[in-house]
C-alpha positions as CSV (number, residue, x, y, z in Angstrom):
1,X,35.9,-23.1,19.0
2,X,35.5,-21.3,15.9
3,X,32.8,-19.3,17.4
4,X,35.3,-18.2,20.4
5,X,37.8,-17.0,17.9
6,X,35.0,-15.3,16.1
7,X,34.0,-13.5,19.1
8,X,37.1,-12.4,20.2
9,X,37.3,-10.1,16.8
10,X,34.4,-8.5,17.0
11,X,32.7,-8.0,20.5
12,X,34.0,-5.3,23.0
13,X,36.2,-6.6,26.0
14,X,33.2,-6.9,27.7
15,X,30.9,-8.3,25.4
16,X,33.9,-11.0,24.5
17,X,33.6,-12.0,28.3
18,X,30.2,-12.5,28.8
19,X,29.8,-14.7,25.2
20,X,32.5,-16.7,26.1
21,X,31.1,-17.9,29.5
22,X,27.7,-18.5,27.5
23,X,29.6,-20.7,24.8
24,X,31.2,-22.5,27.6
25,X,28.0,-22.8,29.6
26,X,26.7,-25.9,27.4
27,X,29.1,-28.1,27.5
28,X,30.2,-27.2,31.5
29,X,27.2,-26.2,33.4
30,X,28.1,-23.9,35.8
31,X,26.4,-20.9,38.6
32,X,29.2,-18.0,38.3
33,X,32.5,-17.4,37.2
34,X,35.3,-15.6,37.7
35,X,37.7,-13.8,35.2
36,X,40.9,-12.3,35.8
37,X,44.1,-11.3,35.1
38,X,46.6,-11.5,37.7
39,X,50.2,-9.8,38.2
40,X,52.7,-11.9,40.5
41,X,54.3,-9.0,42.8
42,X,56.0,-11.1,44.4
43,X,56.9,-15.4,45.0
44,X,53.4,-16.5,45.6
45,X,51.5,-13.3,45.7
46,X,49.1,-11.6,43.0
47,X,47.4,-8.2,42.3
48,X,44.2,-9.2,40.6
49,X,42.7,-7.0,38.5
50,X,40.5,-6.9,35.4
51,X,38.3,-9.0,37.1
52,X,34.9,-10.3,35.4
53,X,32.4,-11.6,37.4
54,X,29.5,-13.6,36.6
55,X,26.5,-14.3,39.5
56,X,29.5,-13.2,42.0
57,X,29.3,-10.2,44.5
58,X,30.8,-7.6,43.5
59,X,34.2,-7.3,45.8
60,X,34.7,-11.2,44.9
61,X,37.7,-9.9,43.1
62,X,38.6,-7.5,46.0
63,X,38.6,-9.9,48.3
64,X,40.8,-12.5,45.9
65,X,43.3,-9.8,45.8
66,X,43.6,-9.5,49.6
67,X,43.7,-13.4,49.4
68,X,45.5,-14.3,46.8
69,X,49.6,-15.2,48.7
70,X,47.6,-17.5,51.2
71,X,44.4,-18.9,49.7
72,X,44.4,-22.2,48.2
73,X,42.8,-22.0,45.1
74,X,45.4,-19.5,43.8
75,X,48.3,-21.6,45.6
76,X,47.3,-24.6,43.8
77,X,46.3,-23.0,40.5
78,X,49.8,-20.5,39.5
79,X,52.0,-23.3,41.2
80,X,50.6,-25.5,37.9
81,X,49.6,-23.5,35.2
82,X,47.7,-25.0,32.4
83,X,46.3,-27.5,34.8
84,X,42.6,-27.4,35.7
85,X,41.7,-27.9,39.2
86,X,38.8,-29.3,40.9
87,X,37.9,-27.8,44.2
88,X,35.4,-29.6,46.5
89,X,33.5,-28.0,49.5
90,X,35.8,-29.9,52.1
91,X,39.2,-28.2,50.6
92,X,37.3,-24.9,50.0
93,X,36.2,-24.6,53.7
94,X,38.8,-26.4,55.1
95,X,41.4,-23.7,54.0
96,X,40.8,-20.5,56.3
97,X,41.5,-17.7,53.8
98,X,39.2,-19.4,50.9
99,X,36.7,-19.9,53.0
100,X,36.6,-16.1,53.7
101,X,36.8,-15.3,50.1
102,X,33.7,-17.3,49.1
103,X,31.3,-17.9,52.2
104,X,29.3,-14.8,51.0
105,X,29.0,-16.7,47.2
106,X,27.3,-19.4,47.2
107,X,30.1,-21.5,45.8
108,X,30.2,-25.0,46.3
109,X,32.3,-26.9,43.5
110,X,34.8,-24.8,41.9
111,X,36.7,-25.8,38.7
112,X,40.0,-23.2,38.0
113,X,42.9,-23.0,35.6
114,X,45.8,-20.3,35.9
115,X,47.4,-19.9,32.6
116,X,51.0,-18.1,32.4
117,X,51.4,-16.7,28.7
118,X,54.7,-15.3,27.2
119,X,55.2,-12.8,30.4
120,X,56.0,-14.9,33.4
121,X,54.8,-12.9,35.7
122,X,50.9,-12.6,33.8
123,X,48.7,-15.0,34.5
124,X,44.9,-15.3,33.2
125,X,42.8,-17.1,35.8
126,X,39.0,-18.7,35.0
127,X,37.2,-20.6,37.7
128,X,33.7,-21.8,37.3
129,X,31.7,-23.0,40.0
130,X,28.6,-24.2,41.2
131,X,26.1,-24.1,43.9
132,X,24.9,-27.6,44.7
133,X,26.5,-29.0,47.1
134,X,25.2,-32.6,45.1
135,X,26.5,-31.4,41.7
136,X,30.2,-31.9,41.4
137,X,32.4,-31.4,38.2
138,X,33.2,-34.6,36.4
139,X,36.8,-35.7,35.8
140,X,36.1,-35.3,31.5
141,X,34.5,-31.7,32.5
142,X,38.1,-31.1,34.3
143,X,39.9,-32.4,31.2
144,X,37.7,-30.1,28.6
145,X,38.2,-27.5,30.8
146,X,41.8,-27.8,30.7
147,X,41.6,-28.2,27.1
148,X,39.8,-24.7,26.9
149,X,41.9,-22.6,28.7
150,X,45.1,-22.3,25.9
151,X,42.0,-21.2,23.9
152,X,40.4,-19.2,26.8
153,X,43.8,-17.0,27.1
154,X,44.9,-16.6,23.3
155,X,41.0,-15.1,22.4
156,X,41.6,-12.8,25.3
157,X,44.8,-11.8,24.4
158,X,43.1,-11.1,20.6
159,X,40.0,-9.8,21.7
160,X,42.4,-6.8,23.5
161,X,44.6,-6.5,20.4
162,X,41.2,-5.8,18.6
163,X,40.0,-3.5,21.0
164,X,43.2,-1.3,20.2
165,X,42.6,-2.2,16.4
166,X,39.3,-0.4,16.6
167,X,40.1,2.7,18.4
168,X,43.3,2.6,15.8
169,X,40.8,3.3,12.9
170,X,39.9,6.4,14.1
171,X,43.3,7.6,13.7
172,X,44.2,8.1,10.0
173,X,47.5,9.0,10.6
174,X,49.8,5.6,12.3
175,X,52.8,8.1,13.4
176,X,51.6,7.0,17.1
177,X,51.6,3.5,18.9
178,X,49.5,1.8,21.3
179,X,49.9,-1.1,24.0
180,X,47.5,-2.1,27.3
181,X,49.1,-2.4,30.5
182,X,47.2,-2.8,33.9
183,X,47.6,-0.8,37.1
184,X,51.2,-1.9,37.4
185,X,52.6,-1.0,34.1
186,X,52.6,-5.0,32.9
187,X,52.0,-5.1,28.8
188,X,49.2,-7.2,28.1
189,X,49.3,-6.4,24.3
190,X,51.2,-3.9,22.4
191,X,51.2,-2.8,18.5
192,X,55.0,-4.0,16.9
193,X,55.4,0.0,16.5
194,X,55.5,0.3,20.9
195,X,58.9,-1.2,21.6
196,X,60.8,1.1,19.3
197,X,59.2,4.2,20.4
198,X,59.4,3.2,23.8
199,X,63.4,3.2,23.6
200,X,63.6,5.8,21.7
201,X,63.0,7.9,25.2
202,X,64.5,4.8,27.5
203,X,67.4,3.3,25.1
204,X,67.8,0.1,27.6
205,X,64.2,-0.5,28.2
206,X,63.3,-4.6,27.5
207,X,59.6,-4.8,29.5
208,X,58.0,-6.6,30.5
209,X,56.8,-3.3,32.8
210,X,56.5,-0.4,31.2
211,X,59.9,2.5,32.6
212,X,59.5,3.6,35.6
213,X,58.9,7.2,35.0
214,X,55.7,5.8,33.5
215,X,54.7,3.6,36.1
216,X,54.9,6.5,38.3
217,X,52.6,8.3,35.7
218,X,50.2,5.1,36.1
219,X,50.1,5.7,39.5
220,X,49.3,9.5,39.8
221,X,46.4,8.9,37.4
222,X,48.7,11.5,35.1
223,X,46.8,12.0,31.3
224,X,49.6,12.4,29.4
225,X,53.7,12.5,30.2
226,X,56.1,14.3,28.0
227,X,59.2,13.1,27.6
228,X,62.7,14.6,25.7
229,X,61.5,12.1,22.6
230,X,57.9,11.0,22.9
231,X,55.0,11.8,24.7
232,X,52.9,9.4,26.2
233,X,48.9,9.1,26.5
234,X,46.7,7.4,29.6
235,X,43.1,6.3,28.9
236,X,41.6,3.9,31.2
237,X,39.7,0.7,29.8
238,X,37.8,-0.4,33.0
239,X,40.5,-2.3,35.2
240,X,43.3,-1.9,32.1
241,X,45.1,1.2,30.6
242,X,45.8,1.9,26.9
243,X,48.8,4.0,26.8
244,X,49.9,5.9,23.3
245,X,53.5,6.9,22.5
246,X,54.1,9.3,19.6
247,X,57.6,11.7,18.5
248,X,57.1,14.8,20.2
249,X,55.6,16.8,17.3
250,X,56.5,20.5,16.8
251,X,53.4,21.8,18.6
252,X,54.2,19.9,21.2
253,X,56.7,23.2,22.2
254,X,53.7,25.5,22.5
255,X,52.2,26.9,25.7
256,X,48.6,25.9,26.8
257,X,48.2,29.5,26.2
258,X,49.8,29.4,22.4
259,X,48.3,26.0,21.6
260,X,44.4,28.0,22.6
261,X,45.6,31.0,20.4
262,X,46.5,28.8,17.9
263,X,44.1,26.3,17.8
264,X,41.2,29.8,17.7
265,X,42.5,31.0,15.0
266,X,43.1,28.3,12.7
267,X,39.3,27.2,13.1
268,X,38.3,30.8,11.3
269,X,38.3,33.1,14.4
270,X,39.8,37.0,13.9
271,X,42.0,38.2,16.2
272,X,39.2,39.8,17.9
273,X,37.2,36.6,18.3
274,X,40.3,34.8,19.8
275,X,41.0,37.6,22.1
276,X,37.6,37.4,23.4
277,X,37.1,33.9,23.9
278,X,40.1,33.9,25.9
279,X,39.5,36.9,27.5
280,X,43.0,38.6,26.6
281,X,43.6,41.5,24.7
282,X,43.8,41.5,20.8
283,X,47.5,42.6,21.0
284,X,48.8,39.7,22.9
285,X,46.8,37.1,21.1
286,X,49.0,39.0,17.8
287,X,51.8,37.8,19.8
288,X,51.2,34.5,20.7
289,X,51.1,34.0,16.9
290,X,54.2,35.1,16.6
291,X,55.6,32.6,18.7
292,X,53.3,30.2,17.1
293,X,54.4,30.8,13.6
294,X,57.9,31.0,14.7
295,X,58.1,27.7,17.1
296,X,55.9,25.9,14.0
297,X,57.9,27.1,11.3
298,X,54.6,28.0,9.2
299,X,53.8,31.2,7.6
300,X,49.8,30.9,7.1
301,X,46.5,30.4,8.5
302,X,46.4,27.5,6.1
303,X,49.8,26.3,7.4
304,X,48.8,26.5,11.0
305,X,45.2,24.4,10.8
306,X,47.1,21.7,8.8
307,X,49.9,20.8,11.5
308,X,47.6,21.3,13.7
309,X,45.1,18.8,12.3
310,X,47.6,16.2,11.7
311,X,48.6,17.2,15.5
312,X,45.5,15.6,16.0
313,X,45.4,12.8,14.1
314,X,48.4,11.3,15.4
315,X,47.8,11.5,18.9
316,X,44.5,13.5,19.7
317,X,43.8,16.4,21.7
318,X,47.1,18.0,23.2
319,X,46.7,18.7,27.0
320,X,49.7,20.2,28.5
């Protein structure tokens, strides 16, 4: 167990899920696996996604998505969470649609847990399985398994905190916030700065899906969203999203045009240099710095690079 914990603090998201099955592997022998987070969209039905799969095709998870209101293993599993199941081949190919998702796997014994953490409508699912139709899972491997799976979903739930730890460091300055949601706009972790600055832009906001204007973001694959208060970062992490929320920061008022000006002259360029980079005349990139100096409130070259930098270090490169 300890090893578990230890993993989820210092492997990648990946690299946690991969050691984890390996840990388990000893003490539940098993052919694949399947990892995944699940959001219920509705009484019965889930959109699977951050799936991990382990000696399983690759549109296993696909396919449990398409599934997941009518075959039985998710029936069974998020009607009791926290309760291991043990699958045999008769119920597996007995129920139509779970037949259909694993008749291409190999899968003849299946053990699967659904956990449902603080956010009702998250749940973490793990099944292992195996491929002899002569090998079932023991009734003790069932109980261990159900044992495992608090474990199982408070690691994973670290092991993602961690992940926005690490990619924290590289930001000296902590003005900004950070939280992972998936494809729907469901928080699976968030830093205790992202509630606040969340409502700072949406007063009446509670979660657990992040505003709509943001979901709608999500959705168009957007970068970044500016709001009247904060502005708001996308980067994708596989299946999840880690979203950033900062104030909006003085710069944040300058054109793409002004923020290119700006950003030339403050590294050491002349006006001349600037101007040719950007293929505009010397003249106008005087007056872009104009505006700059004027929106900023700075007075110097020195003034300029060091908002700018600290731009930066809040919340990365500005794209407008």
């Amino acid at each position: 167990m300890l090893d578990l914990y230890r993993a989820s603090r210092e492997l990648t998201m990946k690299e946690f899920q991969l050691q984890t099955l390996e840990l388990i592997r000893p003490h539940i022998p098993f052919d694949s696996a399947w990892w995944a987070m699940a959001t219920e969209i509705e009484a019965g039905r889930h959109r699977i996604h951050d799936s991990y799969l382990f000696g399983l095709t690759e549109n296993f998870g696909e396919l449990a998505s398409m599934t997941s209101g009518n075959n039985l293993i998710a029936r069974t599993c998020s009607r009791t969470p926290g309760t291991s199941f043990n699958f045999t081949p008769e119920q597996l190919f007995g129920d139509a649609p779970t037949a259909m998702l694993i008749r291409h796997s190999d899968v003849m014994h299946l053990l699967c847990t659904a956990w449902q953490g603080r956010i009702p409508q998250l749940f973490t699912f793990l099944g292992i399985s195996r491929h002899d139709r002569k090998s079932p899972f023991s009734e003790d491997e069932r109980r261990l398994k159900q044992c495992l799976m608090p474990h199982l979903a408070d690691t994973m739930q670290i092991n993602r905190v961690m992940h926005i730890a690490s990619i924290r460091a590289g930001h000296s300055n902590a003005k900004s916030a950070m939280a992972v949601v998936d494809e729907l706009g469901t928080l699976h972790a968030a830093e205790p700065g992202f509630d606040p600055h969340v409502r700072l832009e949406w007063p009446d906001w509670e979660g657990p899906f992040l505003p709509p204007a943001l979901q709608t973001a999500l959705a168009h694959n957007q970068v970044h969203h500016l709001g009247k208060q904060v502005r708001i970062r996308f980067d994708r992490v596989r299946e999840l999203t880690l979203v950033t929320i900062a104030r909006r920061a003085p710069a944040d008022a300058l054109s793409a045009r002004e923020r290119a000006v700006a950003e030339g002259f403050a590294s050491g360029q002349s006006y001349k240099e600037v101007a040719l980079h950007l293929a505009i005349s010397p003249a106008t990139v005087r007056h872009h710095l104009r505006s700059v100096y004027e929106k900023l409130g700075v007075s110097d070259k020195g003034e300029l690079a060091r908002m700018l930098r600290e731009d930066d270090l809040q919340f990365g490169e500005q794209r407008r």
